[in-house]
C-alpha positions in Angstrom: 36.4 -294.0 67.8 39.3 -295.0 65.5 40.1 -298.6 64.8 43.7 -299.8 66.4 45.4 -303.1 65.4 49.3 -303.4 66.3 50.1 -305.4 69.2 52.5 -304.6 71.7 55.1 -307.4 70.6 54.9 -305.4 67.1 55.7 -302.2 68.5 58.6 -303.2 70.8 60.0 -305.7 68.3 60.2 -303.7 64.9 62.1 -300.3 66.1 64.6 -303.2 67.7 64.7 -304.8 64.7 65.6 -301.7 62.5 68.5 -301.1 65.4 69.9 -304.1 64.4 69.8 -303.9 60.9 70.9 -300.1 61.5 74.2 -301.2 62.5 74.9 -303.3 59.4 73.5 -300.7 57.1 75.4 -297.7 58.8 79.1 -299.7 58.3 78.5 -300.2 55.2 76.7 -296.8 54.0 79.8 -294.2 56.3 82.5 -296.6 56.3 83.0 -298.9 53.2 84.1 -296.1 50.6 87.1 -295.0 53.2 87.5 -298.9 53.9 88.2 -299.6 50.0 90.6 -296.2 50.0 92.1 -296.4 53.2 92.4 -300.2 54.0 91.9 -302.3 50.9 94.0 -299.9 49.0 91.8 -298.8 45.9 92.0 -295.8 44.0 89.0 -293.5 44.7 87.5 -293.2 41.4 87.5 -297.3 41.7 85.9 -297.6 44.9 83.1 -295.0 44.0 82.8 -297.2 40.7 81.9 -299.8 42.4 79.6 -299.0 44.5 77.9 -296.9 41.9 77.5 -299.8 39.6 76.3 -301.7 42.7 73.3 -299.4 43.2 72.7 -299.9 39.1 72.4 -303.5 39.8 69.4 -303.0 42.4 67.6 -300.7 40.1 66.7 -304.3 38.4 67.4 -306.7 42.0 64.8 -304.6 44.1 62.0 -304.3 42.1 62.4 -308.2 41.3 62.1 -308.9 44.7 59.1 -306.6 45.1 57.3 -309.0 42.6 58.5 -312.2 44.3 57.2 -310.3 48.0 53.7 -310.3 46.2 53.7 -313.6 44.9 54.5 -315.0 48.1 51.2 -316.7 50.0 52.5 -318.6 52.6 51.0 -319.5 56.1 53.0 -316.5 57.4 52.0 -314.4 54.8 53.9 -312.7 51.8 56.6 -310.3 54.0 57.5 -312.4 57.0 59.2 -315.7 55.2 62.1 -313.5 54.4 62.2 -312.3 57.7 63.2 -315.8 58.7 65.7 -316.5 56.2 67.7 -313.3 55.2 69.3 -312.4 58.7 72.5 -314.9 57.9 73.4 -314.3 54.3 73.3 -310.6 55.5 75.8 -311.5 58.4 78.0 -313.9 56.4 78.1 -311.1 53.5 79.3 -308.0 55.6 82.3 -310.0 57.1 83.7 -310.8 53.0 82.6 -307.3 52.6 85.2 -305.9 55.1 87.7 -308.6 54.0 90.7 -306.9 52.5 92.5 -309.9 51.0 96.3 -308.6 50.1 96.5 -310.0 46.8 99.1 -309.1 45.0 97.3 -308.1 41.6 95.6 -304.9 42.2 92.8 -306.5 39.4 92.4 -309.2 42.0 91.7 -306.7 44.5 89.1 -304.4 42.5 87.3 -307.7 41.0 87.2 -308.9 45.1 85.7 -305.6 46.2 82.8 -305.8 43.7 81.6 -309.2 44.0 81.5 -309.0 47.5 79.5 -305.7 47.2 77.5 -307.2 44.7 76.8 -310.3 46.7 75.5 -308.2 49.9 73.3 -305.6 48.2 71.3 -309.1 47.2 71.6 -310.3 50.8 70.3 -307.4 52.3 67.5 -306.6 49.2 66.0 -310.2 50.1 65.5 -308.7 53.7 65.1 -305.0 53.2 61.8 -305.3 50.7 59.8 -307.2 53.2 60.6 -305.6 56.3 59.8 -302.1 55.5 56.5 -303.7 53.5 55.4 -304.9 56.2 54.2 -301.4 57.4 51.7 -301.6 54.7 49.8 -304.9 55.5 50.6 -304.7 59.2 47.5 -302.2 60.0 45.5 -300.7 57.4 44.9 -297.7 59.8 47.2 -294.4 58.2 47.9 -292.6 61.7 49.0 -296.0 63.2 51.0 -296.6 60.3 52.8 -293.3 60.4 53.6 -294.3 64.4 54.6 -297.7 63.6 57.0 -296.2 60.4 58.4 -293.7 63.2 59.3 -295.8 65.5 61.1 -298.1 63.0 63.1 -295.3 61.8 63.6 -294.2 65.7 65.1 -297.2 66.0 67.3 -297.1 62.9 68.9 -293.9 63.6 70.1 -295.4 67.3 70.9 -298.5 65.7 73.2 -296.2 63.4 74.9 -294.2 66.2 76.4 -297.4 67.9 79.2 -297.8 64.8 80.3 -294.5 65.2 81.2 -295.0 68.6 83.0 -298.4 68.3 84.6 -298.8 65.0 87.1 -295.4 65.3 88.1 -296.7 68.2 88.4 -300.9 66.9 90.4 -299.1 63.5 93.1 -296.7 65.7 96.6 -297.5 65.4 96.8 -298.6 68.9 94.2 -300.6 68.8 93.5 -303.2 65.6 94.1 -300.9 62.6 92.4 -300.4 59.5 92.1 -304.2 58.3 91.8 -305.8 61.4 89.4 -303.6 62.7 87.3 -303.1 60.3 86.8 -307.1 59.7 86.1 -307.2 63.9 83.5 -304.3 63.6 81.9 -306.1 60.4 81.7 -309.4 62.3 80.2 -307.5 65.7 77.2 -305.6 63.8 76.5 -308.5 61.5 76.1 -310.7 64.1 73.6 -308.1 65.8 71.8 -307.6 62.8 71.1 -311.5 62.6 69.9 -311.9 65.7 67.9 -308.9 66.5 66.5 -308.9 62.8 65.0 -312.1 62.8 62.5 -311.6 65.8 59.3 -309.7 63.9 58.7 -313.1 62.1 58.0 -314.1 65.2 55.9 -311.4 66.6 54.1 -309.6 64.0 51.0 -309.8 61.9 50.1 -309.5 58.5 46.6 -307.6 58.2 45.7 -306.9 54.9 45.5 -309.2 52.3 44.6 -309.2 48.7 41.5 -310.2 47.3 43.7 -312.5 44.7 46.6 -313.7 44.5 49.2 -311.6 42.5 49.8 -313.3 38.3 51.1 -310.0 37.5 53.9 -310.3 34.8 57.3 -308.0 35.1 55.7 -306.2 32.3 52.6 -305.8 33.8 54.1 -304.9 37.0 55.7 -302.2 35.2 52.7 -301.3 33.5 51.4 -300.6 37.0 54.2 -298.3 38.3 53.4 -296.2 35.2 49.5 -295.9 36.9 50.9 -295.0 40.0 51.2 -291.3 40.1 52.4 -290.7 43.8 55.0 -293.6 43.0 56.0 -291.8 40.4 56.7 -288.2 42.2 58.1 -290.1 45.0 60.7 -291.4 42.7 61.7 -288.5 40.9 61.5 -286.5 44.2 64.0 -289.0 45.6 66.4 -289.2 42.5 66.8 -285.4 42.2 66.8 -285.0 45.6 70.3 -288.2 46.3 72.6 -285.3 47.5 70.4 -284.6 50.5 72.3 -287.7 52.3 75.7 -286.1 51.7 77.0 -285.5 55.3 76.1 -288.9 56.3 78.1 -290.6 53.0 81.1 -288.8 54.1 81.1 -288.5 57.6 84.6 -290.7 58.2 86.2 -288.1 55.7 84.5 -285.5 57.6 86.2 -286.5 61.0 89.5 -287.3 60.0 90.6 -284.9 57.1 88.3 -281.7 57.4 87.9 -281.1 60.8 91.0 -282.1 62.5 91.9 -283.1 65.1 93.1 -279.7 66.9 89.6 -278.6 66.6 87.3 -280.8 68.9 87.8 -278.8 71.8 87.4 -280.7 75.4 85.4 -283.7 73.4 87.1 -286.7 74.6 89.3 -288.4 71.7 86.9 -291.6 71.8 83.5 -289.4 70.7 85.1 -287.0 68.3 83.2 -288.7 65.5 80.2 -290.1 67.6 79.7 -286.2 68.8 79.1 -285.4 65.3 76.7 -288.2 64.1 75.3 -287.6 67.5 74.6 -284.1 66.5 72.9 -284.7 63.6 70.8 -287.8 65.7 69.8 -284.7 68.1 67.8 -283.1 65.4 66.6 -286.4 63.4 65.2 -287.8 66.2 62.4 -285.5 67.6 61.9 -284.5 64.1 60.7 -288.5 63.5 59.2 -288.2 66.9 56.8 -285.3 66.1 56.2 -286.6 62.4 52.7 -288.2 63.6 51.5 -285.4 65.4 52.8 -283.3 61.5 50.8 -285.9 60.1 47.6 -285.2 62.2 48.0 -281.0 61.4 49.7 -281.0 57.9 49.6 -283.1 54.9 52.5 -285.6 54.0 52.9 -282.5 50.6 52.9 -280.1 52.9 55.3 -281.4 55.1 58.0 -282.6 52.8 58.0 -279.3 51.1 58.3 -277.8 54.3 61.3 -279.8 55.8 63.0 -279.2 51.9 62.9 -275.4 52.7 64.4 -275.8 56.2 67.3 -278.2 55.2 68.5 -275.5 52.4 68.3 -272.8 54.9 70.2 -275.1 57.4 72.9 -276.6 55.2 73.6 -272.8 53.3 74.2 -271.1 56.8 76.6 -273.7 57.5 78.5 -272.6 54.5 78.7 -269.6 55.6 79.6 -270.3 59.0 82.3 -272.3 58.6 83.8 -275.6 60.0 86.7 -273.6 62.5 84.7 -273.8 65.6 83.7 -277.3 66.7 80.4 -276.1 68.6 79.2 -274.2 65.9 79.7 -277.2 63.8 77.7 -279.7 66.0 75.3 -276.8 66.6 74.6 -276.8 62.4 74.9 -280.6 62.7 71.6 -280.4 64.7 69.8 -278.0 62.6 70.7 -280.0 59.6 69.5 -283.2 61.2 65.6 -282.1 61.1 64.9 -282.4 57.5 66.7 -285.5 57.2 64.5 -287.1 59.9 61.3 -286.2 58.4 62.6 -287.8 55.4 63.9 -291.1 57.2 59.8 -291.3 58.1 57.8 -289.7 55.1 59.3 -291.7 52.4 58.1 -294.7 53.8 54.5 -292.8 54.6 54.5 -292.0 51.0 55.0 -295.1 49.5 52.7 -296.8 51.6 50.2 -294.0 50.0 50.8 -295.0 46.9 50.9 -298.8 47.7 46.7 -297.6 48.6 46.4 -294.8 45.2 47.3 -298.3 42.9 44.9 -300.3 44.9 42.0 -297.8 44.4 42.8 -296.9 40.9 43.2 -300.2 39.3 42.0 -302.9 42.8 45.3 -304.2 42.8 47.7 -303.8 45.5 51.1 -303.9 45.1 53.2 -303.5 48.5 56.0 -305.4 46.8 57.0 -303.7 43.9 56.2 -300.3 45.9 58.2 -300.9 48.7 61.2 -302.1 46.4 61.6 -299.0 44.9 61.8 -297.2 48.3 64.6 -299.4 48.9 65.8 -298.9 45.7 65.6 -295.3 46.2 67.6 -295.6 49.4 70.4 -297.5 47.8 70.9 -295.4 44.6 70.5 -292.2 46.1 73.6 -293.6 48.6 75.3 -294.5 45.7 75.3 -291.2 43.7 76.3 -289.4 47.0 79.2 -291.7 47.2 80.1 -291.7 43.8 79.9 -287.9 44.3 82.2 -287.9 47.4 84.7 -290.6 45.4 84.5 -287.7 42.4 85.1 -285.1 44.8 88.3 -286.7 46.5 89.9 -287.6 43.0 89.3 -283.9 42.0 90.6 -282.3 45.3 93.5 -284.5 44.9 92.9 -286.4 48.3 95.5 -288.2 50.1 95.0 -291.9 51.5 97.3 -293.0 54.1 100.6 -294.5 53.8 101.2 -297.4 55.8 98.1 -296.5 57.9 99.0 -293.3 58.7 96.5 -290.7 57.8 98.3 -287.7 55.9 97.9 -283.9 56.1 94.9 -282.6 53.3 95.6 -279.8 51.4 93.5 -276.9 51.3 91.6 -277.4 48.2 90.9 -280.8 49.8 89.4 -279.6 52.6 87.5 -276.9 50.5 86.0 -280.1 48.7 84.5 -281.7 51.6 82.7 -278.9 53.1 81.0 -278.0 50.1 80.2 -281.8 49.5 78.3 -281.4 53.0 76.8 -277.7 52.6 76.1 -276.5 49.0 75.2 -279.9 47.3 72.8 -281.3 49.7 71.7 -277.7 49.8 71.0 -278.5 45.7 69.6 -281.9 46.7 66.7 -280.5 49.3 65.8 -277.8 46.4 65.8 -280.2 43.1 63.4 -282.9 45.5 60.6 -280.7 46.2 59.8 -279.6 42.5 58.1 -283.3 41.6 56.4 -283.1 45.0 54.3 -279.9 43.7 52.1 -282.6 41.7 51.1 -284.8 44.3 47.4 -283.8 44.4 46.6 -287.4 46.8 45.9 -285.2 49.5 43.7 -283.8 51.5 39.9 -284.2 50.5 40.7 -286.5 47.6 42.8 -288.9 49.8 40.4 -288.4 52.5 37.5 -289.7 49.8 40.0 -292.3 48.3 40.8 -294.0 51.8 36.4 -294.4 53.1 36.1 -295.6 49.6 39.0 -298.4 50.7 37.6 -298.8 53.6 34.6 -299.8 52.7 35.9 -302.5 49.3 38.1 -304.4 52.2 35.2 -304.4 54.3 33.0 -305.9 51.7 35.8 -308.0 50.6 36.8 -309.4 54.2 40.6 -308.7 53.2 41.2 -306.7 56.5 41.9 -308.9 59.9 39.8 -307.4 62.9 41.3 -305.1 65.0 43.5 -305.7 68.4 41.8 -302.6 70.3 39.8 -299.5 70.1 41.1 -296.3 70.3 39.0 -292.8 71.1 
């Protein structure tokens, strides 16, 4: 019989959660590089700089937050109190982020663009750390984990689809336009996000606890990261692996200057752009649906290399087939959809995996600092894609619209984009499975390393007892 610990409450409340949050992430992540081009009026090469050197900033602002996470021990634990206290910064910030002041000094405008930017990637660090932490000290059980990852990611890929519906048709010319509609849209998903973010303080548990409490220095903490082997792969994996994330970066561009139009076929005009984020949703979800019955068959190495080898097959084949017929585009879409959901889920496995490699090697966890760098991942990866796409546009000699009027592309454009969506996340899926060849935590070793846990947080009373039992 295996040992079971979530609740209910914590499996209703966390995927709900994620939607929220989803929603804030997702305007920010497909719209706010054609906001600062389109609506704010920046120069491409600006906009991508900004963001870029946004990222940079959380290389240092995540893992900082990651050793304030661990040296929190408060009554509701180290990962809930920002739970409690994040989901209004994070609302306030995305309305000033989609706030296109019309100052007449086009300094004023760049210098507005990056403090704002700036000022939510702190917001939404102070909440994004804990809440995907919390998977590690919720249950100390590795299949319920997987589930309980899942199901957060299940519910941040629907959270995601809801902006792609609503903000095309909010930013239309007959409707509020670029400014005004973006600045509505911000002020709808950020008020979601607060409210539906903020309930898992409320309902969930933290499980596992340290034996002590964390004095680690920044140093030290480093020192640690350069122990953790599996962090380490999971890292470089992710780095060499940022253009994966492509199509989702550029998905606005995607929908307005490389399809057209002419070619959506009987799609109504208010889902052209949902059908295709709703294509690639069609092969993400089942893929994070069927990632714990992967995880019961195949190891988390097996599988990521795996779902690498599928998503160059997938994206190449695109290339070849073209962007001319709409249904063979959404039909790609799904294919290429697959690989990204196992990686929406197996990251997050993968880190908690090395949150328990640290804790065996040295008996000291660190679910903080580990979990920062996933985000950190996340948000750099992001940013080189965009900075890629910003590249890309200023290369292709993109046009912005003129007066809100979005103008004709050229065909050298239009050649850009699709090989920003096919051949370089094609690159990305085959450069991220090289550091995955060392990870050697698997199998019989993990399966040794984790009774060997098991039986130290037994002895050391650090576990909470479990809800239920399972057979």
């Amino acid at each position: 019989m295996e040992k079971t610990y979530l609740t209910l409450k914590e499996k209703i409340t966390f995927p709900l959660a994620a939607f929220g949050r989803s929603g804030v992430y997702t305007i920010m992540s497909m719209f706010l590089l054609i906001f600062y081009t389109d609506a704010a009026g920046l120069d491409p090469i600006h906009a991508g700089n900004i963001i870029l050197a946004g990222r940079i900033f959380d290389a240092l602002n995540d893992p900082l937050m990651g050793m304030i996470v661990d040296r929190t021990h408060s009554k509701w634990g180290k990962m809930r109190p920002y739970l409690l206290f994040s989901p209004v910064p994070i609302a306030v910030t995305t309305i000033l982020l989609f706030f296109a002041p019309q100052f007449s000094s086009y300094s004023a405008k760049v210098a507005y663009a990056a403090v704002t930017y700036i000022l939510w990637g702190v917001a939404f660090t102070i909440q994004d750390v804990p809440f995907w932490g919390l998977s590690s000290v919720i249950t100390p059980n590795e299949v319920e984990r997987t589930r309980f990852l899942s199901n957060g990611r299940l519910g941040s890929t629907a959270g995601g689809i809801l902006p792609t519906v609503l903000i095309p048709i909010l930013v239309a010319e007959n409707a509020l336009g670029l400014r005004k509609g973006y600045f509505v849209s911000a002020i709808i998903f950020g008020t979601i996000a607060a409210v539906l973010s903020i309930i898992p303080f409320f309902t969930a548990k933290e499980r596992v606890h340290e034996e002590r409490q964390d004095t680690r220095s920044f140093k030290e903490n480093f020192r640690l990261i350069g122990k953790n082997k599996v962090l380490i792969i999971v890292i470089l994996s992710a780095v060499l692996g940022s253009t994966m994330v492509m199509a989702n970066v550029c998905a606005t561009y995607i929908h307005y200057y490389l399809i057209g139009v002419e070619n959506y076929g009987i799609i109504p005009n208010g889902f052209k752009m949902t059908s295709l984020t709703v294509a690639v949703g069609i092969g993400m979800v089942p893929a994070m649906i069927i990632m714990p019955a992967l995880r019961k068959r195949f190891s988390l190495k097996a599988i990521y290399i795996g779902s690498s080898i599928f998503g160059i097959i997938s994206h190449v084949a695109f290339w070849f087939i073209g962007y001319n017929n709409i249904y063979l585009v959404l039909l790609c879409l799904v294919f290429m959809g697959v690989p990204l959901g196992i990686y929406n889920v197996i990251t997050y496995a993968l880190i908690a995996d090395s949150v328990d490699y640290i804790e065996w090697k040295t008996g000291e966890r660190a679910d903080g600092v580990c979990f920062a760098f996933q985000t950190l991942l996340s948000k750099v990866s992001a940013g080189l894609a965009t900075y890629a796409v910003s590249v890309v546009l200023k290369v292709s000699e993109f046009q912005a619209p003129i007066d809100g009027i979005i103008q004709v592309q050229s065909e050298k454009t239009k050649t850009g984009l699709f090989f920003m969506i096919t051949i370089l996340p094609a690159i990305g899926f085959a450069l991220t499975m090289i550091p995955m060849f060392f990870n050697d935590y698997t199998g019989e070793k993990k399966e040794k390393i984790q009774k060997e846990l098991e039986f130290r947080r037994l002895r050391a009373n650090t576990v909470s007892e479990p809800v239920a039992e399972e057979k």
